[in-house]
C-alpha positions in Angstrom: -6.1 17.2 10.5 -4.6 20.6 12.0 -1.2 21.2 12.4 -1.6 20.6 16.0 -2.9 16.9 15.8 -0.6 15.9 13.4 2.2 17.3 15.5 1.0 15.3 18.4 1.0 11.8 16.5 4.4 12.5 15.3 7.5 10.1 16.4 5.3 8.8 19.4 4.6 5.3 17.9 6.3 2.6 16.5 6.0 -0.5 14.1 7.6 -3.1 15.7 6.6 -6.3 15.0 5.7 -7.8 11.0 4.5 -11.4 10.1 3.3 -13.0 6.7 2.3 -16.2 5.3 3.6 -17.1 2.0 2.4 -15.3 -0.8 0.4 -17.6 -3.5 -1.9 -18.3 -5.9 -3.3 -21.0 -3.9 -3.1 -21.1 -0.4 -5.0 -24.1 0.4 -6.5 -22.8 3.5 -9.2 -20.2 5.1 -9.0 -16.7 5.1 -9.2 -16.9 8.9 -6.2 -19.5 9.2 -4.1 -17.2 7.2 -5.2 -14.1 9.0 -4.4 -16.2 12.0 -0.9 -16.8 11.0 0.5 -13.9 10.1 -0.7 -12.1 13.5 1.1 -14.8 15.3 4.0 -14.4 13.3 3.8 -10.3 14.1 3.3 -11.1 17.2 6.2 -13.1 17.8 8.7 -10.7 15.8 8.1 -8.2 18.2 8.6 -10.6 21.1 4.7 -10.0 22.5 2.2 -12.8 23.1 -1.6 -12.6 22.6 -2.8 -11.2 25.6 -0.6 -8.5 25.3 -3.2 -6.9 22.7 -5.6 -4.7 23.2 -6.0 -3.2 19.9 -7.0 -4.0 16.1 -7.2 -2.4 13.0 -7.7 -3.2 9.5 -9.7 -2.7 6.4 -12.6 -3.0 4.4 -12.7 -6.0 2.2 -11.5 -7.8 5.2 -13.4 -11.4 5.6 -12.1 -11.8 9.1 -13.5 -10.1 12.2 -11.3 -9.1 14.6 -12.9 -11.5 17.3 -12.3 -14.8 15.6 -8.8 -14.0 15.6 -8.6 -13.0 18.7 -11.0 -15.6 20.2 -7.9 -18.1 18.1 -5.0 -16.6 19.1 -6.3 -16.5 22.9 -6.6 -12.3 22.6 -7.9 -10.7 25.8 -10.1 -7.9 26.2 -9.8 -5.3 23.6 -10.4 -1.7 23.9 -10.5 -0.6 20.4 -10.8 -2.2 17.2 -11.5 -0.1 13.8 -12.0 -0.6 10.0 -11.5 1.4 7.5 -13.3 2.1 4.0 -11.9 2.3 0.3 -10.3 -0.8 0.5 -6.6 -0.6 -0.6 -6.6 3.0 0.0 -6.6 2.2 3.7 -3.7 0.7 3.9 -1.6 3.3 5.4 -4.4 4.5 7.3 -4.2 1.3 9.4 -1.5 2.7 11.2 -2.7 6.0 11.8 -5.6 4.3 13.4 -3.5 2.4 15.2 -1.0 5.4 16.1 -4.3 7.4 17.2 -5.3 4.8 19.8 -1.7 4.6 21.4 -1.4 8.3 21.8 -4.6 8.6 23.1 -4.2 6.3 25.4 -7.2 3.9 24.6 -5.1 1.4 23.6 -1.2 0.0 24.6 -0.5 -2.8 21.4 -2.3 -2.3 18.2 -2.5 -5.1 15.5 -3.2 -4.1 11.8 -3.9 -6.9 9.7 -5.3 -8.0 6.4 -5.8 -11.5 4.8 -7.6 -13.4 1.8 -7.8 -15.7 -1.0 -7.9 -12.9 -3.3 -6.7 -15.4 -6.3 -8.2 -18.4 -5.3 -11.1 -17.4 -4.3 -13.0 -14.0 -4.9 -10.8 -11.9 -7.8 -11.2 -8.6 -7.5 -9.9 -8.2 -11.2 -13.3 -9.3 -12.1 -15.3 -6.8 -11.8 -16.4 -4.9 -8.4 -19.7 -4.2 -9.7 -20.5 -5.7 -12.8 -23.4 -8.0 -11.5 -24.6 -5.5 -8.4 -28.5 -5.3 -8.1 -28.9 -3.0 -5.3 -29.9 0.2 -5.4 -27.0 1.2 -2.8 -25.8 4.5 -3.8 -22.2 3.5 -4.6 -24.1 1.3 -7.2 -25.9 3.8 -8.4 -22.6 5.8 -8.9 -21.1 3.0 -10.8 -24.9 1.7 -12.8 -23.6 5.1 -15.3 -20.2 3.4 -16.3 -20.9 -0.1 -16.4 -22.9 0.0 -19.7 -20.0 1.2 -21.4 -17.8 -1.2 -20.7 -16.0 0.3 -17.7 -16.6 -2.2 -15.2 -13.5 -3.9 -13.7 -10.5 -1.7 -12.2 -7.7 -2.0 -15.2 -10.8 -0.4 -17.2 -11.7 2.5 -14.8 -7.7 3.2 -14.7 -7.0 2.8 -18.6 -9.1 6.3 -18.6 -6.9 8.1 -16.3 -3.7 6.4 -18.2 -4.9 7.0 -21.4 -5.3 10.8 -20.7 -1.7 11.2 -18.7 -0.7 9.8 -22.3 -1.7 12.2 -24.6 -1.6 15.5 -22.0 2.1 14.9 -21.7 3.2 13.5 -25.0 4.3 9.9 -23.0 4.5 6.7 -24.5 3.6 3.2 -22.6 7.2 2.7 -22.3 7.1 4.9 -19.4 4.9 2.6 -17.7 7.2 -0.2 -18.3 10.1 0.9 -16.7 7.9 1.0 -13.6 7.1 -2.3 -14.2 10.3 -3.4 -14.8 12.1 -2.3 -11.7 9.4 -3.8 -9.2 10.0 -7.3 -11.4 13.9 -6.4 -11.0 13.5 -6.3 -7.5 11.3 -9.1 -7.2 13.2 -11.5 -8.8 15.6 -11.1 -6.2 13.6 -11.4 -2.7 12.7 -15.4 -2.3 9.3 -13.8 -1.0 7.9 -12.8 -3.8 5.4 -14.3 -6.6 7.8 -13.6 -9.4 11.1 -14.8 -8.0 13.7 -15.2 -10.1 11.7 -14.1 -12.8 12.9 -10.3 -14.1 11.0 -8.8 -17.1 12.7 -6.6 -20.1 11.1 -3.3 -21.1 10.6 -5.6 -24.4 8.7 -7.9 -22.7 6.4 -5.3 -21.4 5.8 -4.0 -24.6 4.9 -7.2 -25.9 2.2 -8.5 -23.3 -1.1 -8.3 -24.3 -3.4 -5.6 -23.8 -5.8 -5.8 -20.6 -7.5 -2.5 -21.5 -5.7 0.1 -24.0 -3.3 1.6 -23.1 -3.0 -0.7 -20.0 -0.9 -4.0 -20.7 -0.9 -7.4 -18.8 2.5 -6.5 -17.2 0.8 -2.7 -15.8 -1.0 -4.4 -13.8 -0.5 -6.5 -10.2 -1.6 -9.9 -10.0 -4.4 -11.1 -7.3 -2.8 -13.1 -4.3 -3.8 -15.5 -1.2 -2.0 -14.4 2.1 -1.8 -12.7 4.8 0.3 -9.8 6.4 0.3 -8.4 10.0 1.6 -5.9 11.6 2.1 -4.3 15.2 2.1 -0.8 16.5 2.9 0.5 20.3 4.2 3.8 21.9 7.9 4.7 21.1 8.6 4.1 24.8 7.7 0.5 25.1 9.1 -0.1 21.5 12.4 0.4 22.5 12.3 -2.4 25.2 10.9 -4.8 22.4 12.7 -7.1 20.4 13.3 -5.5 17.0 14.9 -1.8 15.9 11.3 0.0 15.6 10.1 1.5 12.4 9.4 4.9 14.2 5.7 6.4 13.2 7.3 10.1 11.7 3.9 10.9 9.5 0.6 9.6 8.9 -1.8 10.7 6.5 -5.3 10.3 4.9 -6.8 12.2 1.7 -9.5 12.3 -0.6 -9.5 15.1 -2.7 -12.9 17.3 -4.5 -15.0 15.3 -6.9 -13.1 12.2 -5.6 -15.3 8.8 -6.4 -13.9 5.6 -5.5 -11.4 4.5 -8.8 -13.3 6.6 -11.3 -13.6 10.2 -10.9 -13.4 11.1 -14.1 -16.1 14.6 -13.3 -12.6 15.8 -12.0 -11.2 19.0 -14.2 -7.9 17.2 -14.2 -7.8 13.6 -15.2 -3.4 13.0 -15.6 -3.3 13.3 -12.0 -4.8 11.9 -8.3 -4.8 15.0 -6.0 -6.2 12.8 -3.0 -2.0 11.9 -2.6 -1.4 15.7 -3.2 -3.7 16.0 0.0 -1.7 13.1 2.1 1.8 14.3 0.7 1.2 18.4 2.3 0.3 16.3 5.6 3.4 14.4 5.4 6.0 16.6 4.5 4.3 19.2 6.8 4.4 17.1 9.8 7.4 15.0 9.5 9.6 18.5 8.3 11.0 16.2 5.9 10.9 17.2 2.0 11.1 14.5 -0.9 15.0 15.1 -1.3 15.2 13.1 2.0 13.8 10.3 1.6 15.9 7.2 1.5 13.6 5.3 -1.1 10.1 4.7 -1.3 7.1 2.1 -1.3 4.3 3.2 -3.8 1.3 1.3 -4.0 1.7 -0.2 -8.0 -1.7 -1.4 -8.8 -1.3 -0.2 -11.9 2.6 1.3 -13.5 0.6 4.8 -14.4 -0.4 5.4 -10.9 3.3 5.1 -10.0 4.5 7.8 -11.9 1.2 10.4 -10.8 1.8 9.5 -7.8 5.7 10.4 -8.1 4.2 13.5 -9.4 1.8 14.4 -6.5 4.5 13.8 -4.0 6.9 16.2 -5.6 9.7 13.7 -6.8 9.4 15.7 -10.1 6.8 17.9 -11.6 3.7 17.4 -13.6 4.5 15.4 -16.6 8.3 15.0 -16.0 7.4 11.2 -14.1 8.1 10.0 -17.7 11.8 10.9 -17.7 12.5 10.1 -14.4 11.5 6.7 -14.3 13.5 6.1 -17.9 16.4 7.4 -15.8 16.8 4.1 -13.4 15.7 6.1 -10.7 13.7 3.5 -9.4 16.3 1.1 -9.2 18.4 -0.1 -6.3 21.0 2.7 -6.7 19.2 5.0 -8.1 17.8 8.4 -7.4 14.6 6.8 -5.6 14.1 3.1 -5.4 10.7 1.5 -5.1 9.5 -1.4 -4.1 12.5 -3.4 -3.1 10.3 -6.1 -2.3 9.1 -6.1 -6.0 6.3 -4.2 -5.2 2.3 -5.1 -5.8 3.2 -6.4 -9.0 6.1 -8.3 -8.2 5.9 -9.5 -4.7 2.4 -9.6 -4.2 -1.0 -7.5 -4.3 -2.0 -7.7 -0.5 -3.6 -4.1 -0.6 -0.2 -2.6 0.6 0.5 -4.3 3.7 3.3 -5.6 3.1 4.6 -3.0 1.3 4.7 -1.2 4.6 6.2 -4.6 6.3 8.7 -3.8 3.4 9.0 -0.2 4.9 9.9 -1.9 8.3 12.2 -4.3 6.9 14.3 -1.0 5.5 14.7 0.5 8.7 15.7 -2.4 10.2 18.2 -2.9 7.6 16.9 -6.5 6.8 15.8 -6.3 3.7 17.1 -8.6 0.7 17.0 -5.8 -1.4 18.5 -3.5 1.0 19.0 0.6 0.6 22.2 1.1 2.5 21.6 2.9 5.4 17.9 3.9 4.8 17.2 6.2 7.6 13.7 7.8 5.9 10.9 5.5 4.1 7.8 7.1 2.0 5.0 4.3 2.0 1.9 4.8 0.0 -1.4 3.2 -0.4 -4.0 2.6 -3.2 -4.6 5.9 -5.6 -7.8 6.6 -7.5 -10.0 6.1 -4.5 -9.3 8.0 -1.2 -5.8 7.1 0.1 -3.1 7.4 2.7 0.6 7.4 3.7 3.2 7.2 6.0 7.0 8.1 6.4 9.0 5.5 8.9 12.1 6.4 9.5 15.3 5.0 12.4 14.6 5.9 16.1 17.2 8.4 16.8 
């Protein structure tokens, strides 16, 4: 995106409206009634009713068409509806759709949205393409890896881990202080999965392996729920219902040689550039820097990504994640916190949408585990596969 584009999207939108179900293991319902309910919830946050939309957005490995909920929620007509690939990695990019279609004037009230019965039902832990038979050419990409083994996503990111390991003389424990600040902060928000239930960097180091050198507490658990959220123009925002999240930066990025989870033909394996492509964007159009951001909401599929992530967004420098995250810097109080909701891991692992609800929630200043005056939020989406991000910040 030029600098002229970017420039044009910047501050002119707002979040202003977030709904959920509750986050389980088993929600004892469709995907579609749980898609259902958190729009409705959204929706009535932000003080809207149904046929007030005109918009919809989300992502693939979305079950629910945008026209069921609509045709449930009593939707009129709608002038733009978009999805977008790479899974997780959208995330973020939900609400640069959404932002695009306000500006542009093709649409007035955007919904982004994902639900499923990710634990319940489908597990995406599993294995994406251990049993594919078609010759589709992501298939094809992923028929050389599977008969070694690497066939589920803690595998594909156990290579990547592995390697930031040994290139920068790091131990696991690194990754466990990620792990245990989002479990810190989960076991405070009623929310999440793993309320009331902190961990010890002991504890980390104890669980079992999932796939050297990734442990069972590295990686986010699969959840049933749903999350919506609501985007309009900065100007009707402000006659809404709730502060608005205002839309400073949005960003997508897939960096050279990028593959979805497993480039590993990359020169550089310690690292994922495509959030060194989505951080220039963001600092470039926002004018913000890293120094002034309030805290931060990285997607924590896996604890390694966290800290190359901190890396690509220039928190610290190459190989110095390790240190900072040993530090407390990710705790409330600390240099940066993430994931005051408890994070992917601790909250729930609903592809990042509510970790930009938890964005949202900080700029309103009604979050349970609230940064004090939090005026500048950094929200992230899924790494090793193409990727976004955003920076909300306080409408001035």
């Amino acid at each position: 995106m030029s600098r002229t584009a970017a420039d044009h999207l910047s501050r002119r939108t707002a979040i202003v409206g977030i709904g959920a179900t509750e986050f389980s293991k088993d929600s004892g319902r469709s995907e579609w009634r749980l898609a259902v309910e958190s729009v409705k919830a959204a929706l009535d946050d932000a003080g809207l009713i149904p046929s007030d939309v005109d918009g919809m957005v989300t992502y693939t490995m979305e079950t629910n068409p945008e026209v069921y909920i609509g045709q449930a929620l009593g939707f009129g007509e709608l002038t733009f509806f978009s999805r977008i690939h790479y899974g997780g990695g959208g995330a973020c990019a939900t609400i640069q759709q959404a932002a695009l279609a306000v500006t542009s004037g093709v649409a007035d009230v955007v919904v982004c949205y994902r639900a499923f019965n990710e634990r319940s039902g489908f597990r995406l832990g599993s294995g994406l393409m251990a049993d594919t038979q078609a010759a589709t050419t992501e298939a094809t990409r992923y028929s050389w890896l599977a008969p070694y083994g690497l066939k589920t996503p803690a595998s594909w990111v156990a290579m990547y881990a592995q390697r930031y390991l040994y290139e920068y003389g790091a131990t696991t424990e690194a990754f466990g202080h990620v792990a245990v600040a989002c479990r810190k902060h989960a076991a405070t928000n009623p929310a999440a999965h793993f309320y009331k239930r902190p961990i010890t960097l002991a504890d980390h180091q104890s669980s079992p392996w999932i796939a050297e050198p990734l442990r069972l507490l590295d990686c986010c658990q699969e959840t049933d729920g749903g999350q919506a959220l609501i985007v309009t123009s900065i100007e009707r925002a402000r006659s809404l219902r709730r502060h608005p999240a205002v839309v400073v930066a949005s960003a997508q990025g897939s960096a050279p040689q990028q593959h979805p989870m497993t480039s590993f033909y990359r020169d550089v394996l310690s690292g994922v550039p495509e959030m060194g492509v989505v951080a220039r964007q963001l600092w470039r159009t926002s004018g913000l820097e890293p120094k002034d951001m309030d805290a931060a909401i990285l997607y924590d599929h896996f604890t390694p990504l966290v800290l190359m992530q901190l890396e690509e967004l220039g928190f610290c420098a190459r190989g110095e994640a390790k240190d900072f995250v040993k530090s407390g810097a990710l705790e409330l109080g600390g240099a940066l916190p993430i994931n005051m909701n408890g994070g992917q891991i601790g909250e729930a692992y609903l592809h990042g949408m509510n970790g930009i609800a938890e964005g949202v929630r900080q700029i309103r200043g009604t979050a349970v585990n609230q940064v004090p005056e939090a005026g500048n939020i950094l929200v992230t989406a899924g790494t090793s596969t193409p990727t976004s991000g955003l920076i909300l910040s306080r409408d001035r």
